[in-house]
C-alpha positions as CSV (number, residue, x, y, z in Angstrom):
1,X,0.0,0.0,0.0
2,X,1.0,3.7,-0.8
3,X,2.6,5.4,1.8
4,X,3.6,9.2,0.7
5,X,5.5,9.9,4.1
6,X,9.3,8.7,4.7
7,X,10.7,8.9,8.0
8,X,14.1,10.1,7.2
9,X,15.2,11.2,10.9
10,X,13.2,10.2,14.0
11,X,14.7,11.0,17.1
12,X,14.4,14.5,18.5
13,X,11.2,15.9,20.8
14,X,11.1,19.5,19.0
15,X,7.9,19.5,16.4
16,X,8.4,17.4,13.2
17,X,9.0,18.7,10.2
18,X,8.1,17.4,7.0
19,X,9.5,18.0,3.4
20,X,7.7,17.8,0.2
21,X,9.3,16.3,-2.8
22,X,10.9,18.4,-5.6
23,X,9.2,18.3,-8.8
24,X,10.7,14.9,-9.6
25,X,8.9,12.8,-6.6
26,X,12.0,11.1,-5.1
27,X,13.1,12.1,-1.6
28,X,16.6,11.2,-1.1
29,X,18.3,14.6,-1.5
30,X,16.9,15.2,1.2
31,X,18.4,12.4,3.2
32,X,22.2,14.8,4.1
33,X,19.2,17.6,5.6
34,X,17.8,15.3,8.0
35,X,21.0,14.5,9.6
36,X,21.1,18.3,10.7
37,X,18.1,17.5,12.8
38,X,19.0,14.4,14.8
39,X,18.4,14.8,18.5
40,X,16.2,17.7,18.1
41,X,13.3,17.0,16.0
42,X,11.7,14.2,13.6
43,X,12.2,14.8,10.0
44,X,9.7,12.8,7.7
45,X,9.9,13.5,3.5
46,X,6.5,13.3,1.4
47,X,7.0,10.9,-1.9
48,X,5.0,11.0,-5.0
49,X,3.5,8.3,-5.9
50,X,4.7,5.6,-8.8
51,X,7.8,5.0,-7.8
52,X,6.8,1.1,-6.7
53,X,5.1,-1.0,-9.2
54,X,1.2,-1.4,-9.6
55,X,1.2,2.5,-8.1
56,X,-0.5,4.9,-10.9
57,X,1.2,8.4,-11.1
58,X,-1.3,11.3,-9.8
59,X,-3.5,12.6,-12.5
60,X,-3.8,16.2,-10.4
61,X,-2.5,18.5,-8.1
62,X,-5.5,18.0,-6.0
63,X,-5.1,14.3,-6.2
64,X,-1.6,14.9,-4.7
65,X,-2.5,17.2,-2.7
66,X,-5.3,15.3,-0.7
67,X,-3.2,12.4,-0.6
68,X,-0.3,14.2,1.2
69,X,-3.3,15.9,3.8
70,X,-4.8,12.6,4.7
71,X,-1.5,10.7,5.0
C-alpha cells in the first residue's frame, strides 16, 4: 500500500517537520538535511506516488494534494 511519508530522521522531541518532494517525486536529497536535525526534532519527506510497481502516477494537483493531507 502507498505510503507518501518517509521517516528520514526520528529522534528529537522538538515539532516534526516534514518536506515535500521536488518536482521529480523522489526524496533522497533530502536524506544529508535530515542529519542536521537528529536529536532535536523528527524529520519525515512526502514521496510522490509511482515510484513502486502497480502504483499509478497522480492525475492532479489535487489528487496529490489530498493524498499528502490525509496521510
Amino acid at each position: 500500500e502507498y505510503d507518501p511519508i518517509v521517516p528520514l530522521q526520528l529522534t528529537g522531541n522538538k515539532t516534526p517537520i516534514f518536506f515535500v518532494h521536488p518536482g521529480v517525486g523522489e526524496v533522497l536529497i533530502f536524506v544529508n538535511l535530515a542529519k542536521y536535525f537528529q536529536n532535536e526534532r523528527p524529520f519525515y519527506a512526502l514521496r510522490a506516488r509511482g515510484f513502486e510497481p502497480g502504483h499509478p502516477f497522480f492525475n492532479t494537483m489535487d489528487e496529490m494534494v489530498s493524498c499528502y493531507a490525509a496521510a
